[in-house]
C-alpha positions as CSV (number, residue, x, y, z in Angstrom):
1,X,90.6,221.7,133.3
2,X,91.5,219.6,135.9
3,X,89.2,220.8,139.3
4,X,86.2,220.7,136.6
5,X,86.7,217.6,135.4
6,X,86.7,216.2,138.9
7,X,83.6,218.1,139.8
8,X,82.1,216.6,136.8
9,X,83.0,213.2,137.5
10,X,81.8,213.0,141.1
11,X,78.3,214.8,140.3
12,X,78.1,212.1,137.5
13,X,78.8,209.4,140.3
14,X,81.9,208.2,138.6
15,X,84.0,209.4,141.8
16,X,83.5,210.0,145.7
17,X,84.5,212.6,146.7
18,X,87.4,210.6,148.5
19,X,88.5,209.4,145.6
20,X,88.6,212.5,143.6
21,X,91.2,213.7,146.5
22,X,93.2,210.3,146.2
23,X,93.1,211.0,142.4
24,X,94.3,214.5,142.5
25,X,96.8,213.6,144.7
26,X,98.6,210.7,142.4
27,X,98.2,213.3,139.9
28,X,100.4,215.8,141.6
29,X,103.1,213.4,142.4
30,X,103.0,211.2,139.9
31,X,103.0,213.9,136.7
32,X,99.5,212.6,135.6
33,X,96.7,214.0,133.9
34,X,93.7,213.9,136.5
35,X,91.9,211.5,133.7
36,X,95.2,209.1,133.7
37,X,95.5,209.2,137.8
38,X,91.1,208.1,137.9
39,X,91.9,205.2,135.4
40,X,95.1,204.2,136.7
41,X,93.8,204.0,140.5
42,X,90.6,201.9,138.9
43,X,88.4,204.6,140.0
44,X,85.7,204.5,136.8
45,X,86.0,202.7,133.5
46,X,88.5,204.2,131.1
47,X,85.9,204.9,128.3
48,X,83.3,206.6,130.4
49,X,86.7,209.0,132.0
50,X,87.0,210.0,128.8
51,X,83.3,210.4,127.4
52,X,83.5,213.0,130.1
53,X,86.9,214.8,129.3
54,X,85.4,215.2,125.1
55,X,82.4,216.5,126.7
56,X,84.4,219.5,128.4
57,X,86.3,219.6,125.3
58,X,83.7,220.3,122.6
59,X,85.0,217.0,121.3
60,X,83.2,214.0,119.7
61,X,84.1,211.1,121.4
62,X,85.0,208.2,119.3
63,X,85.2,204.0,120.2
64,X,88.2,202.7,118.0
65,X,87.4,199.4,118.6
66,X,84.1,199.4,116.9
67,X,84.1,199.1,113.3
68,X,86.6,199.5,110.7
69,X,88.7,202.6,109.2
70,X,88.6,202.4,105.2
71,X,92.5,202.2,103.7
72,X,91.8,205.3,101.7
73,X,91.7,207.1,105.0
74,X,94.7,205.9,106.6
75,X,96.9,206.2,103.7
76,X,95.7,210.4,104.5
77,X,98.4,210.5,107.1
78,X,101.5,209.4,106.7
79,X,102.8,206.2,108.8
80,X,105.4,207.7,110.5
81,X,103.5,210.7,111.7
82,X,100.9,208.7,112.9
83,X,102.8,206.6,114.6
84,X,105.1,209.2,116.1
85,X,102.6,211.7,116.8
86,X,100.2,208.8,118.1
87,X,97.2,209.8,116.3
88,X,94.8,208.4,113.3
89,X,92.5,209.0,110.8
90,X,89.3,207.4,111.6
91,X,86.9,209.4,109.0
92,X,86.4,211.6,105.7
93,X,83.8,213.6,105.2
94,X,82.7,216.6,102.9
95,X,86.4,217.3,102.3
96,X,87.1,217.0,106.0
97,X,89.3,214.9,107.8
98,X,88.8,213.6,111.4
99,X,91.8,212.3,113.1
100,X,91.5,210.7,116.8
101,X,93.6,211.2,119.7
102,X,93.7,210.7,123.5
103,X,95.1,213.8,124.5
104,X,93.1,217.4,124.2
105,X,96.4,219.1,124.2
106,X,97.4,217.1,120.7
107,X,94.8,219.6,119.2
108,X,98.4,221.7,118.2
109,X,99.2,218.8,116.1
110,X,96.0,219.6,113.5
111,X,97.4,222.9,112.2
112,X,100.8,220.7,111.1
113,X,98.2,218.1,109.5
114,X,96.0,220.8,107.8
115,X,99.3,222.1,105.5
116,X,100.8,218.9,105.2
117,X,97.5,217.4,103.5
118,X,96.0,220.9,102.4
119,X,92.8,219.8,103.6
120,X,90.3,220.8,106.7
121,X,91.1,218.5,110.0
122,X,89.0,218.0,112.9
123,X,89.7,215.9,116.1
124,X,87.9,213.1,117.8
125,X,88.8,212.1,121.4
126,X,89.6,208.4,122.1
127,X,91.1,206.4,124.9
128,X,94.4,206.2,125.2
129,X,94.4,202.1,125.1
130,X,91.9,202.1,122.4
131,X,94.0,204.4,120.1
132,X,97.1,202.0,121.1
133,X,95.4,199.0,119.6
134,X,94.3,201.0,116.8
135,X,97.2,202.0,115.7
136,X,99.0,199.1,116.1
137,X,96.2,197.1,114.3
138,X,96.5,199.3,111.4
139,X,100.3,200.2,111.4
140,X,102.2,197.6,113.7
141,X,103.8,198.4,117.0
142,X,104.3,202.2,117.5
143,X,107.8,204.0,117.1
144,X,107.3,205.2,121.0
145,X,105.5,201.6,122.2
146,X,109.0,199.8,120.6
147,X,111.3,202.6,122.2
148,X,109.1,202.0,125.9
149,X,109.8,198.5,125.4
150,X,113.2,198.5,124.9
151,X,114.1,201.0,127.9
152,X,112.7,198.9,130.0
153,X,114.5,195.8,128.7
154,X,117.7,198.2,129.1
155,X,118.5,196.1,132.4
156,X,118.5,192.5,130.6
157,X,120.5,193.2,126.8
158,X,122.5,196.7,128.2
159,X,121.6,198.4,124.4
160,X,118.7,200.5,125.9
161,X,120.0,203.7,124.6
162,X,119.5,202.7,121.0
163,X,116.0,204.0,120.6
164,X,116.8,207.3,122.3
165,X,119.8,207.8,119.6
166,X,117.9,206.7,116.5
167,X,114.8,209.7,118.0
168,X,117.4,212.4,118.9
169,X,119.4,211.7,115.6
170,X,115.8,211.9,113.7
171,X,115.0,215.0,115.2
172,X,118.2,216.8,114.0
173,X,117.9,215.4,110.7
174,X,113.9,216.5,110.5
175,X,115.1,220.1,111.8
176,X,118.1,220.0,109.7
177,X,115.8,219.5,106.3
178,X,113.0,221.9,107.2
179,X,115.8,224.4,107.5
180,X,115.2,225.5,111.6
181,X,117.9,227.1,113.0
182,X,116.9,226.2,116.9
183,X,115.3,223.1,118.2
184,X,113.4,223.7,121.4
185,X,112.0,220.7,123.7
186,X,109.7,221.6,126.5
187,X,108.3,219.0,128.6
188,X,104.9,220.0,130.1
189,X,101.6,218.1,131.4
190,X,100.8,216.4,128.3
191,X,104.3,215.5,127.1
192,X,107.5,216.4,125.7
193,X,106.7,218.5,123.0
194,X,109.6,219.4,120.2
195,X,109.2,222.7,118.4
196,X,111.7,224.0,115.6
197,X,112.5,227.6,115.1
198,X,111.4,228.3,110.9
199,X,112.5,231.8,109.3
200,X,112.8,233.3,113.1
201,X,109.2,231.3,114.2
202,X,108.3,228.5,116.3
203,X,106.3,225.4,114.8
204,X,105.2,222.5,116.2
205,X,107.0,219.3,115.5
206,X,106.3,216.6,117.6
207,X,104.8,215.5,121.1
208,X,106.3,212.5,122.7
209,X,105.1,210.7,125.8
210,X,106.3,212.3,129.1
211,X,108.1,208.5,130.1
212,X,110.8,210.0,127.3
213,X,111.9,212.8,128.9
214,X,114.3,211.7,131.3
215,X,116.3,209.5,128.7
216,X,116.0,212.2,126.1
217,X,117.7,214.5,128.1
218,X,120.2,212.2,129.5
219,X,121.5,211.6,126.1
220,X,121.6,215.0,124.9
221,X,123.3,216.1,127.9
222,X,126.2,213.0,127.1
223,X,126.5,214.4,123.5
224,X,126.8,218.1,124.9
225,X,129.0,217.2,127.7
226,X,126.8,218.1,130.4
227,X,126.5,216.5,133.4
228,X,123.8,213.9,133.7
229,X,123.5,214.0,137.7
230,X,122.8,218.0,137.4
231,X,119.1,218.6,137.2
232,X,118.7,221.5,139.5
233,X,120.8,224.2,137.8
234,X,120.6,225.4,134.1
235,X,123.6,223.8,132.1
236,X,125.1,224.5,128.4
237,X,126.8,222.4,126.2
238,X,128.3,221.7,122.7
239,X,127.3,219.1,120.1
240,X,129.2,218.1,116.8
241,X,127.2,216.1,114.4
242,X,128.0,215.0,111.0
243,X,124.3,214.6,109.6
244,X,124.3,213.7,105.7
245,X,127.8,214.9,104.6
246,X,127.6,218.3,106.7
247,X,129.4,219.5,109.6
248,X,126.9,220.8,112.4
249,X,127.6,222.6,115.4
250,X,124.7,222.3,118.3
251,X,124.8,225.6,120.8
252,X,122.9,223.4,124.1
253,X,121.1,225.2,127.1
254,X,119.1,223.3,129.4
255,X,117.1,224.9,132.0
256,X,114.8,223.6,134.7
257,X,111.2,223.8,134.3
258,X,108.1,222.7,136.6
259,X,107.6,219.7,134.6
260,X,111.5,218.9,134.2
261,X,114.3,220.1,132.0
262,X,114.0,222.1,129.2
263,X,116.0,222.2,126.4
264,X,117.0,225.0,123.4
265,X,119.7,223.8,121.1
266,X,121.0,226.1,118.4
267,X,122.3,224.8,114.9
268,X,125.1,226.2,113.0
269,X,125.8,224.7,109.8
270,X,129.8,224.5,109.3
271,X,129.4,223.4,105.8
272,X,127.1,226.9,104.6
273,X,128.9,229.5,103.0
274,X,129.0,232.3,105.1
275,X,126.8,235.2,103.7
276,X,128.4,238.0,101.2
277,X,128.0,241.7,102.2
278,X,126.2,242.1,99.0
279,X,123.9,239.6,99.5
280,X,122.7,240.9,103.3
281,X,120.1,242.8,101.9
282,X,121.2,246.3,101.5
283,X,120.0,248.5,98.6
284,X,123.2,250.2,96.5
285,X,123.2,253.1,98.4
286,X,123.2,251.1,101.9
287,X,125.5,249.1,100.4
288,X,128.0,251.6,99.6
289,X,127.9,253.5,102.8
290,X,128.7,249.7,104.7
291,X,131.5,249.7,102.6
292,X,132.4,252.8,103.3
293,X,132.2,252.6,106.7
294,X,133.9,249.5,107.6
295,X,136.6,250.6,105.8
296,X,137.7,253.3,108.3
297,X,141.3,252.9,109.4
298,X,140.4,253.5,113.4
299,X,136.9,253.7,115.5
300,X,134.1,251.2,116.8
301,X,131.3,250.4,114.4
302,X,128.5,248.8,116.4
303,X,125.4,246.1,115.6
304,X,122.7,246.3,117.4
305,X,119.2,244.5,118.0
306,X,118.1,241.4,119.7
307,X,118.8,238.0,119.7
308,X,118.9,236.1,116.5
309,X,118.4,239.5,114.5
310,X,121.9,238.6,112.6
311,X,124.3,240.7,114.5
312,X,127.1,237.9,113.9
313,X,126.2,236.9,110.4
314,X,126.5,241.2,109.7
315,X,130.0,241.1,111.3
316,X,131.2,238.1,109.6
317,X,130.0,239.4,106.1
318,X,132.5,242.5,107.0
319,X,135.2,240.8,108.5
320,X,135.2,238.3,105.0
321,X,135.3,241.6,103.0
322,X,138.4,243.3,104.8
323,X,140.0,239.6,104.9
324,X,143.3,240.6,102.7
325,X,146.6,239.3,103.7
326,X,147.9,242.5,104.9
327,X,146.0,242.9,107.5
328,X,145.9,241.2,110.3
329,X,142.2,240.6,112.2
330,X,141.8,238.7,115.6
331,X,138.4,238.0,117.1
332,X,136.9,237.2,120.8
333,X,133.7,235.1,120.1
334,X,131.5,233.1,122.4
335,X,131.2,231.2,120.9
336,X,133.3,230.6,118.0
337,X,130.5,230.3,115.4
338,X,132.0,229.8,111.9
339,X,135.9,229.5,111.3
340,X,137.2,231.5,108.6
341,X,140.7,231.2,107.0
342,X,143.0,234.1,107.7
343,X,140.9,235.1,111.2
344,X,142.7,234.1,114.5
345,X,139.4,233.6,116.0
346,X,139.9,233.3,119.9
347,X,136.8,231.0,121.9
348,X,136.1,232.8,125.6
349,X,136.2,230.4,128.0
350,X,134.6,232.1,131.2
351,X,135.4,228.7,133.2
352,X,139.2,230.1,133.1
353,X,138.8,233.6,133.3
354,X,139.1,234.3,130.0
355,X,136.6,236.9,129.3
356,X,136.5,239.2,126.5
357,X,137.8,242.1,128.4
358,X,140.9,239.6,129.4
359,X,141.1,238.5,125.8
360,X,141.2,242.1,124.5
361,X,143.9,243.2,126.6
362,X,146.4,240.3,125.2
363,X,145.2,241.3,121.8
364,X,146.1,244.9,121.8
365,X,150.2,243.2,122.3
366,X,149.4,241.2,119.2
367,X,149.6,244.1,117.0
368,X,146.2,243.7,114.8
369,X,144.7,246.1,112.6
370,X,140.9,245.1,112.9
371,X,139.6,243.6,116.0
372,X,135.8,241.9,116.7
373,X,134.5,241.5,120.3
374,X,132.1,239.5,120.4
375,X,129.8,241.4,122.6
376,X,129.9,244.3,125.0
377,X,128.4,243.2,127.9
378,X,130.4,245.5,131.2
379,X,132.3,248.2,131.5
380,X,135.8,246.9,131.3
381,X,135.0,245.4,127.6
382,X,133.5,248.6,126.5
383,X,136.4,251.0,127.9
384,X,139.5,248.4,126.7
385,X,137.8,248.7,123.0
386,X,136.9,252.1,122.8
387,X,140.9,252.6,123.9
388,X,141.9,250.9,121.0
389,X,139.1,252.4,119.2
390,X,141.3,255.9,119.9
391,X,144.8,254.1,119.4
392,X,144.4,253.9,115.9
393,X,142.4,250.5,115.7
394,X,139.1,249.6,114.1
395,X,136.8,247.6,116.1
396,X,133.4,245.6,115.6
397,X,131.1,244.3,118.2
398,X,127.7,244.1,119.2
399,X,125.3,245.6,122.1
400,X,121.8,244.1,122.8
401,X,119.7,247.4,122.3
402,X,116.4,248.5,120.4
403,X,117.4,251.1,117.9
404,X,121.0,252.9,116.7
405,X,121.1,256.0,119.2
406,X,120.5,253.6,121.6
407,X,123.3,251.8,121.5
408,X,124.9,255.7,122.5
409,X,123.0,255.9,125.6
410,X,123.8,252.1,126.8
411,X,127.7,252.8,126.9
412,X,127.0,255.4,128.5
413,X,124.8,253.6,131.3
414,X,127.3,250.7,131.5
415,X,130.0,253.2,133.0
416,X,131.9,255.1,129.5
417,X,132.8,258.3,130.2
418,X,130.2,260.8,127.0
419,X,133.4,262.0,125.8
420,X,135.2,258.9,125.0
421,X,131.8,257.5,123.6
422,X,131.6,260.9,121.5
423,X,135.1,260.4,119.9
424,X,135.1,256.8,119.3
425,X,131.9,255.4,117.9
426,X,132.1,255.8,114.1
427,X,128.7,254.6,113.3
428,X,126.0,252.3,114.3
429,X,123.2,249.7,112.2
430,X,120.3,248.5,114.0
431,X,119.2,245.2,112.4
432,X,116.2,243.3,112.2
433,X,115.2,240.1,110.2
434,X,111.9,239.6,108.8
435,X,110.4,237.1,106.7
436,X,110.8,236.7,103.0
437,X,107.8,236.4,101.0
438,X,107.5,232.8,99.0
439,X,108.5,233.7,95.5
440,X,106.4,230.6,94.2
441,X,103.1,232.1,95.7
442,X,103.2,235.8,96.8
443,X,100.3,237.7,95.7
444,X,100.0,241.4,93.8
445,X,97.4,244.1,95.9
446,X,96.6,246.9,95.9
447,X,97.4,248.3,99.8
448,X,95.2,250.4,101.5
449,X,96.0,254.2,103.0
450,X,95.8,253.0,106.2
451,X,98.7,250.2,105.1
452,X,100.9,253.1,103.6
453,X,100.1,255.3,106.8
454,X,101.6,252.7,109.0
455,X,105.0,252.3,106.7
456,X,105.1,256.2,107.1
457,X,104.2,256.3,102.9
458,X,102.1,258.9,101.4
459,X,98.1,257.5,102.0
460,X,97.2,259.7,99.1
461,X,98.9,256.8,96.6
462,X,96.4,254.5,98.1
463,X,95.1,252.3,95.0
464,X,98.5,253.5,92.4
465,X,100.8,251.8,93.8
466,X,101.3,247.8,94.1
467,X,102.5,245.5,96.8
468,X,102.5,241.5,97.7
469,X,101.5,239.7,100.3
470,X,101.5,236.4,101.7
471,X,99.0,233.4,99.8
472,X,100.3,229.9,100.8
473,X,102.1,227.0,98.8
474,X,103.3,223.8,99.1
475,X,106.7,225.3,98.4
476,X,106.7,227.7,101.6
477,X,104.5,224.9,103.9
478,X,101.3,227.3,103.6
479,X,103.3,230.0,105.3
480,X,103.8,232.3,102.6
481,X,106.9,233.1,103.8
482,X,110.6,230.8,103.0
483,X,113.7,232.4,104.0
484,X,114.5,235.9,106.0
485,X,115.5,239.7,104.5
486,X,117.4,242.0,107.2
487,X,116.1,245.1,107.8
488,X,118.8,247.9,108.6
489,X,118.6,251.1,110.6
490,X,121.9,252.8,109.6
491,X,123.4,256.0,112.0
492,X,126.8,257.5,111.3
493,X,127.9,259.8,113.5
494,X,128.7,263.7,112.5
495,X,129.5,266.8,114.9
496,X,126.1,266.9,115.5
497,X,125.3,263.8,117.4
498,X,128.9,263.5,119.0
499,X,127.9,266.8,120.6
500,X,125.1,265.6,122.0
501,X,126.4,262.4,123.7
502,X,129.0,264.6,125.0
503,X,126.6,266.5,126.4
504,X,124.8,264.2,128.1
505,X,121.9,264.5,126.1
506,X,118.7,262.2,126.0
507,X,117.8,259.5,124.0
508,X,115.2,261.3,122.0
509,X,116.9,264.6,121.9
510,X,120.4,262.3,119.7
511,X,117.6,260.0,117.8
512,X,115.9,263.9,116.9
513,X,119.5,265.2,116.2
514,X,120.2,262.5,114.1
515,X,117.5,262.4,111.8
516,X,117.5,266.2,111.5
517,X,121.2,265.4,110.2
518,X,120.2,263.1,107.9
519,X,123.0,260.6,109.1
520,X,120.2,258.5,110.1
521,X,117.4,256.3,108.3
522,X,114.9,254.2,110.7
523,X,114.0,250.1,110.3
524,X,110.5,251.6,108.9
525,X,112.3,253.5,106.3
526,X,114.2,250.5,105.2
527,X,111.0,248.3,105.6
528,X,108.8,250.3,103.3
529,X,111.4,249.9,100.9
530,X,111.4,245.8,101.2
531,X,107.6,246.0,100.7
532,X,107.6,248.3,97.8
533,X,110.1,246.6,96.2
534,X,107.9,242.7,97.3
535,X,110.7,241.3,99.6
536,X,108.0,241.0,102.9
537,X,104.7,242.1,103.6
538,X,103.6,245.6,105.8
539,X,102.5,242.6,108.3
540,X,106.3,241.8,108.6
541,X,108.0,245.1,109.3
542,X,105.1,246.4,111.3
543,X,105.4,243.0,113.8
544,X,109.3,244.1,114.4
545,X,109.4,247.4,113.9
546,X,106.5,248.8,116.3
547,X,106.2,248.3,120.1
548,X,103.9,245.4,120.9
549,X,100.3,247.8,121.4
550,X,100.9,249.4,117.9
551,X,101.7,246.2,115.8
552,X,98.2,244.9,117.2
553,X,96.4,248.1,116.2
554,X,98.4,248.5,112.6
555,X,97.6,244.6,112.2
556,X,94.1,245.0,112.7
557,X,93.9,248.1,110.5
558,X,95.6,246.1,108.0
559,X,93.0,242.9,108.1
């Protein structure tokens, strides 16, 4: 928006052309918005600057300090939001609520406001000073106005960092209780906006002022053990926080950005029971063929899919039912994400050398019976476990691929000869995770033959049969959704498919061969089942089971 609000604001005669150049300039260097560079140089008055921005906004404009803001109002939003989010409630009317803000980009904030009051908001654009004052008149001095101040008194009482603790220890209790498992912070033209990860989706959480970036970052990167002088080069970390009574581990990678570093920090609860094989989400008969397969005495069973599909939480369910005091398991993680009694869990530390190829070889002389690597990522990994895949030991990992036969075809590609990957891979699940329909709200329909079509169901049961979708509670935030249901695509190999991959043989020619077999059942299969049975919508397993094109055209048949 910025060249055409400049354009604007010298045909209007608030700027020379000279000026608009000066303006655009400070607002290169100095991080501005073009509207905060005009006002800041004393170009044109801060009120009219902004009259103009609402204009190209399709926003009201509203002067905070004129008249007065009933109670009733202001009690619609909570304190702390307002004060955090810097925004305010300035008017009810027909059932709708309009807040005011100074920045256009806080319009993300209004979808966060419409399921936390369950009511229709609107904004209203004031100036930046004016929503200051008003929110200190009608609150008292603002969370991020107190933390300013105190940063910049940092020099004269040395306990600066105090406000930048108390907001990062806020924002990992706030993740922490709406149950995210990532925190992301992005710092962009607007500000530094916080996101949390939800059931495997990103919401908006908060959006500070840009001037908290810097010592944000600087104290994550002290609590991950980072180094604070680094900004040029991407950087990761650990954090250990004890938030409430529970242990939590923080996975930290920061990466540079245009605007400055960004930051994506994992949480692993220590003090969550891990998950039970039974309660993964396989049917009986899945869940007796898991059983039966990670109960082999030799061979690699592989888990594949993307990140933060549950690969790890799959492999630890196994590992905790195989746990017995005669056997002895040793794993190579990176990293080390829950400790389990009876493991000897070893932490790669690439710093050193020790890699997981490096780590396997020592653990072959350590005489297990079951070992986990981590991930197969090169060649040496993959031909050191498939070795001891053939030397009479089971082994687990993990390969980052889309479906079950391909995870045949990438050991292949990475440098394993087809006739060691023929005689050592025992079987292979392809996982997704979708989200879980809120038990408090779900709704019964009746799905349409189009719906059924794109499970791969009969579109002749169209109106017989019964499934639930997604309604919105206060339960599940208005989602419809709370918690997450894996999907599995389960392949074991017979004489069939191992005489494919030792010939060389396509990807579609060993998926073909293994569904002819019957040793294989797809994610869709699995997913029709989770619908039928009203564990997630057709919406759900179409949006991870179909390549992006098709989920927009099965969504819009759906709607």
């Amino acid at each position: 928006m910025s060249q055409s609000l400049g354009e604007t604001l010298v045909q209007r005669g608030l700027l020379t052309p000279d000026q608009h150049r000066e303006a655009s300039t400070l607002q290169r260097t100095g991080n501005l918005r073009l509207e905060e560079a005009v006002v800041r140089l004393g170009y044109a008055d801060e009120a009219a600057v902004t009259r103009v921005v609402a204009s190209l906004e399709g926003l009201p404009y509203v002067d905070l300090d004129k008249g007065r803001i009933a109670p009733e109002v202001l009690a619609r939003v909570p304190k702390e939001m307002a004060v955090e989010q810097g925004l305010l409630p300035v008017l009810e009317k027909a059932g709708k609520l309009v807040v005011a803000i100074d920045d256009p980009g806080k319009r993300i904030l209004l979808d966060q406001l419409r399921f936390v009051l369950g009511m229709e908001v609107a904004a209203a654009l004031a100036t930046p000073s004016g929503l200051k004052r008003a929110i200190s008149k009608a609150h008292g001095e603002s969370d991020e106005a107190s933390l300013a101040k105190a940063m910049r008194s940092e020099a004269a009482d040395g306990d600066g960092d105090a406000p930048i603790v108390r907001l990062v220890q806020r924002t990992f209790k706030d993740a922490l209780e709406q149950r995210a498992s990532d925190i992301h912070v992005e710092p962009s033209r607007s500000g530094v906006r916080v996101r949390f990860r939800v059931d495997g989706m990103l919401r908006d959480h908060a959006l500070h002022p840009m001037h908290l970036h810097a010592p944000l970052v600087s104290r994550l990167k002290i609590m991950g053990a980072m180094d604070i002088a680094e900004k040029r080069k991407p950087q990761d970390g650990r954090i250990e926080l004890a938030l409430d009574g529970r242990g939590i581990d923080v996975r930290c990678s920061i990466l540079p950005s245009a605007y400055g570093e960004s930051i994506v920090m994992r949480l692993l609860d220590r003090s969550r029971s891990l998950i039970s094989l039974r309660d993964l989400g396989f049917d009986e008969e899945d869940y007796a063929w898991f059983r039966r397969t990670i109960k082999r005495p030799n061979g690699i069973v592989l888990v594949t899919g993307p990140t933060g599909s549950g690969k790890t939480t799959t492999l630890y369910a196994a590992l905790s039912e195989l746990n017995r005091p005669d056997v002895k398991i040793i794993t190579a993680e990176d990293p080390v994400e829950y400790h389990i009694q009876g493991l000897n869990q070893v932490q790669v530390n690439s710093r050193i050398g020790l890699s997981f190829a490096r780590i396997l070889k020592a653990m072959l002389r350590a005489a297990p019976n079951i070992i986990l690597v981590g991930e197969i990522r090169d060649s040496e990994t993959a031909e050191i476990a498939i070795q001891a895949a053939l030397t009479g030991h089971l082994v687990f990992s993990t390969l980052h691929t889309n479906d079950a036969p391909s995870a045949l075809t990438r050991l292949v590609d990475i440098g394993v000869k087809p006739f060691l990957v023929s005689a050592s891979v025992q079987a292979v699940i392809a996982q997704r995770l979708v989200r879980r329909l809120c038990r408090d709200c779900a709704q019964p329909y009746s799905p349409s033959a189009g719906e059924l079509s794109a499970l791969g169901l009969d579109p002749r049961a169209a109106g017989t049969v019964q499934f639930k979708r997604a309604r919105g509670c206060r339960t599940c935030e208005g989602t419809g959704y709370r918690g997450r249901v894996g999907l599995f695509e389960l392949m074991e190999m017979d004489s069939s498919i191992r005489e494919q991959v030792f010939q060389g043989a396509s990807l579609d020619q060993i998926r073909a061969a293994a569904i002819a077999s019957g040793r294989m059942r797809t994610l869709l299969v699995d997913g029709a089942r989770k619908v039928a049975r009203g564990d997630t919508s057709t919406t759900e397993v179409v949006r991870v089971t179909r390549l992006a094109g098709s989920v927009e055209a099965q969504e819009e048949q759906l709607t």
